[in-house]
Every structure is written in C-alpha cells, then in structure tokens.
C-alpha positions as CSV (number, residue, x, y, z in Angstrom):
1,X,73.9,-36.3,-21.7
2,X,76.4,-38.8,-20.7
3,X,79.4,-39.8,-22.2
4,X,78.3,-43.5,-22.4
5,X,75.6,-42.7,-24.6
6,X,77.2,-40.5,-27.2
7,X,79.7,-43.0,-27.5
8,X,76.7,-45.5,-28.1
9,X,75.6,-43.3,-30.7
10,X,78.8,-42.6,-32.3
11,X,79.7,-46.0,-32.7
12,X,76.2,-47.1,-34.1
13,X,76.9,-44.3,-36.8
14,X,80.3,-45.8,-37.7
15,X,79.2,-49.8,-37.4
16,X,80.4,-51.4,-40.9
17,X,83.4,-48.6,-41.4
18,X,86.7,-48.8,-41.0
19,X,88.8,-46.7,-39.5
20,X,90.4,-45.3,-41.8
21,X,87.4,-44.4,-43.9
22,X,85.7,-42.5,-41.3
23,X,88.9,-40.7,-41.2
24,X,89.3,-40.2,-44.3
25,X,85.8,-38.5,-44.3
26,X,86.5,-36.7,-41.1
27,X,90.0,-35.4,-42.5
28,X,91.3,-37.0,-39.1
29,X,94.1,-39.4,-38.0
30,X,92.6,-43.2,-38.4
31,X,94.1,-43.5,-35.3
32,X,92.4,-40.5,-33.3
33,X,89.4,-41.9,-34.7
34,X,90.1,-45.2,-33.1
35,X,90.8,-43.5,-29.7
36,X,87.2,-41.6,-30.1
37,X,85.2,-44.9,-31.3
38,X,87.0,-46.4,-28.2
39,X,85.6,-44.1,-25.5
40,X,87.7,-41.1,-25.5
41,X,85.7,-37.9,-25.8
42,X,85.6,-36.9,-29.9
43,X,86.6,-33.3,-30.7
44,X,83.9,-30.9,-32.0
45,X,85.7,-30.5,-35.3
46,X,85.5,-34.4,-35.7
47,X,81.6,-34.3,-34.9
48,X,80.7,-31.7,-37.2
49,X,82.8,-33.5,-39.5
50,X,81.0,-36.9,-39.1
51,X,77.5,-35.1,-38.9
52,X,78.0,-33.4,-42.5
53,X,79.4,-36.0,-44.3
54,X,77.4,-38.8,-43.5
55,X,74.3,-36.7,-43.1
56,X,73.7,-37.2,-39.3
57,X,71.5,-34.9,-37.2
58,X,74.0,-33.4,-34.8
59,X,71.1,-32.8,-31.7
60,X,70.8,-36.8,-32.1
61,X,74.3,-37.5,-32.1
62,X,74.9,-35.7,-28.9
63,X,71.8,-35.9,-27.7
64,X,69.8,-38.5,-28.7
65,X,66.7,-36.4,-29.4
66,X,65.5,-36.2,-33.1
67,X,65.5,-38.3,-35.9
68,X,69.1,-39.8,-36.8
69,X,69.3,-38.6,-40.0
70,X,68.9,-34.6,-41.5
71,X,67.1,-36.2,-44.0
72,X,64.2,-36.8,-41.5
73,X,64.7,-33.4,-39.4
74,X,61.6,-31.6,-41.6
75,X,59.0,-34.1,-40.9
76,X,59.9,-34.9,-37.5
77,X,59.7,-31.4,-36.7
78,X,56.2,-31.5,-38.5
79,X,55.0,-34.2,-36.9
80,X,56.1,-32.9,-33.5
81,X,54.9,-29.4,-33.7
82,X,51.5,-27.9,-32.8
83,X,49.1,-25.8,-34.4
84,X,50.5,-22.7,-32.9
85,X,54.0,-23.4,-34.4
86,X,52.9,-24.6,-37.2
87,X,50.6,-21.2,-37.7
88,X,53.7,-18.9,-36.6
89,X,56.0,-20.6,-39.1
90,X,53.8,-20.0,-41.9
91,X,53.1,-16.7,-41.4
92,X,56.8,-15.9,-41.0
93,X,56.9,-17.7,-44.2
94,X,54.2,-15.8,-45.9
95,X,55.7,-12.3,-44.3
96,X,59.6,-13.2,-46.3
97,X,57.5,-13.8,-49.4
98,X,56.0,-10.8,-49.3
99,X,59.1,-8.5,-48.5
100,X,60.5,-10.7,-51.3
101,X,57.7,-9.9,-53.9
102,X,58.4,-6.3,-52.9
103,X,61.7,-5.9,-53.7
104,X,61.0,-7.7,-57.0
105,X,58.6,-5.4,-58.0
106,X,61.0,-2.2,-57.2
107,X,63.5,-3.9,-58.6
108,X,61.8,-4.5,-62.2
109,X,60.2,-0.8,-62.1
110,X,64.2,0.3,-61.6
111,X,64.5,-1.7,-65.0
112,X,61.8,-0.1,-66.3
113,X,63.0,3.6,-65.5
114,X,66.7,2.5,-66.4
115,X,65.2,1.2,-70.1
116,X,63.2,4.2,-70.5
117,X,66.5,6.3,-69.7
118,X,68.2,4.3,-71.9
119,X,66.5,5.1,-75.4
120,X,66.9,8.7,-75.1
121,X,70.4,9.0,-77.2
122,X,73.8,9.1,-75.4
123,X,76.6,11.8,-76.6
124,X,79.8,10.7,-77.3
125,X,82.3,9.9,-74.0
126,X,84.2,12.7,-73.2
127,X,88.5,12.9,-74.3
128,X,90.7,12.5,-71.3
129,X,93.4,14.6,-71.1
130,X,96.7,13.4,-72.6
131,X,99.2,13.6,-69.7
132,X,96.6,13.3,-66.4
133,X,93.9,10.4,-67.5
134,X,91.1,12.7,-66.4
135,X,88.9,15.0,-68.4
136,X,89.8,18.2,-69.7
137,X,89.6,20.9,-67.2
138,X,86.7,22.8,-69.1
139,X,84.7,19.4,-69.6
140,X,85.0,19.0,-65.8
141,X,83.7,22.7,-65.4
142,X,80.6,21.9,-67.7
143,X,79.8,18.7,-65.5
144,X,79.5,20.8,-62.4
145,X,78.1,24.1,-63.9
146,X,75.3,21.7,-64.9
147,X,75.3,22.6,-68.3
148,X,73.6,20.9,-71.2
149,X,76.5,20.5,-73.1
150,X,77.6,17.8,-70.8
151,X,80.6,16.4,-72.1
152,X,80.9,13.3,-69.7
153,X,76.9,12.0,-70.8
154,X,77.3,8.4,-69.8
155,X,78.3,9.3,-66.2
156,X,75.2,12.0,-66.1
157,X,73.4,10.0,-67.9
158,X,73.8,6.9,-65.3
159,X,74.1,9.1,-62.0
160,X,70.3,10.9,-64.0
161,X,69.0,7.2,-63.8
162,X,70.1,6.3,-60.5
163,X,68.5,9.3,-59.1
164,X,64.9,8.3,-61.1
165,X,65.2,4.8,-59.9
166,X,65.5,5.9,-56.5
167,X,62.7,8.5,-56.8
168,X,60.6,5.5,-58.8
169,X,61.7,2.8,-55.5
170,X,60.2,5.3,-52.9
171,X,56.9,6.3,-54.6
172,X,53.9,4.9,-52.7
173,X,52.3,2.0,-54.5
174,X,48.8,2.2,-56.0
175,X,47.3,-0.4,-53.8
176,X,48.8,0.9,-50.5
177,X,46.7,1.7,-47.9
C-alpha cells in the first residue's frame, strides 16, 4: 500500500465536501482535515471516523481491495467466493440456528415448569423482624430445618423452581440420538 494511493482514495471519498463538513463528521479540526486531504498521513481515529459515517469499506480505503462502499461488501464477497466458502458459511450458519433453536426450546420448557410451579398457591411472605430487617430467628430455623411450615414460601418457592428448571434444561430430549 502506498501512501500516494490512500491519499488518492481519501480524496475521491471527500470530492464535493468541504472541509469543515468532513470535520464536522469526523469530530476533527477542519484544519487537520485539510493537512490529511493534502498528503499528510490521516490518523486511525480520523479513518474509522470517515469509514462509519459516510459508509465506506475501510479494506478499500486503505487498500483499494473491495467494493467502496459497505453497502456492497455482502455481494462482493458473494460474488467472489467459491463453493467451498460458500458451503462452510452456510453450515456455520445452519450450526448457530440450531444451538439457537436449542436454547429456545429449554428456555420455553423453563416457562413451562416455572408456570406449572406457579399455580400451586403461595403462603403469605414471612414478617421481618422489627429492629434487624431479617426474618425472625425461628422462621430462619424452619427454612433450613426444611420444614413444611416454611415461613419464607416465595423464596422456596422460587429457589424449588429454579432447581426443576434446571433438572427440566438437562433432561435428554425425546428425539436425541
């Protein structure tokens, strides 16, 4: 790449601007952007600038390979590919819509076991003691003993669907091999 023909380049992407508009797209000094469309070497930040806001493929700007515009990256890269690429990128394709379709499905069976949880009826929330914000000392003691006069039910009841969910997410599906 010589410097010549990024210049070249640069200056064909800013014909029919002025200089203080590019800058003012750039979020540079009108005048740095006159020393760059001049012939002095353009900072990266100004590039990447240039390239995003007037949709410019960078690889052609300081290249020259590619089409000039993003717009047109897709279909040269279609065009230019062959069957082999074009095969791999599909299936690469196909593979993240699977693993996508995947965790959909766990994901709605999680619904489905959360909703199911759900309808069974929830006991009141337990009283928090006055002074410390926490519950009682004998409603924490029922929470770990495990008993079934579980005063904190919404927390059970959550960490009881959490645990079915995660039972329901690892459970081999019908049409696996």
């Amino acid at each position: 790449m010589s410097a010549a023909s990024l210049h070249e380049r640069l200056t064909s992407v800013a014909s029919g601007k002025t200089y203080r508009s590019i800058a003012d797209l750039t979020a540079t000094h009108p005048e740095t952007v006159r020393r760059y469309l001049q012939g002095q070497s353009p900072s990266v930040e100004f590039l990447a600038a240039l390239c995003r806001t007037l949709g410019i493929n960078a690889d052609w700007l300081l290249t020259g390979r590619g089409p000039m515009r993003v717009e047109e990256v897709r279909a040269h890269a279609l065009r230019e590919a062959n069957p082999t690429e074009l095969h791999a990128a599909m299936a690469s394709t196909i593979s993240v819509l699977v693993d996508r379709v995947d965790r959909l499905e766990t994901y709605c069976q999680t619904l489905e076991t959360l909703l199911r949880g759900s309808r069974t009826s929830v006991p009141a929330a337990p009283s928090l003691h006055q002074t410390t914000g926490r519950p009682d000392a004998d409603q924490s003691a029922a929470i770990t003993s495990g008993n079934d006069e579980r005063p904190d039910a919404a927390i059970i009841h959550t960490e009881r669907n959490r645990r079915i969910a995660d039972a329901v997410a690892k459970r081999p599906r019908p049409d696996a091999g």
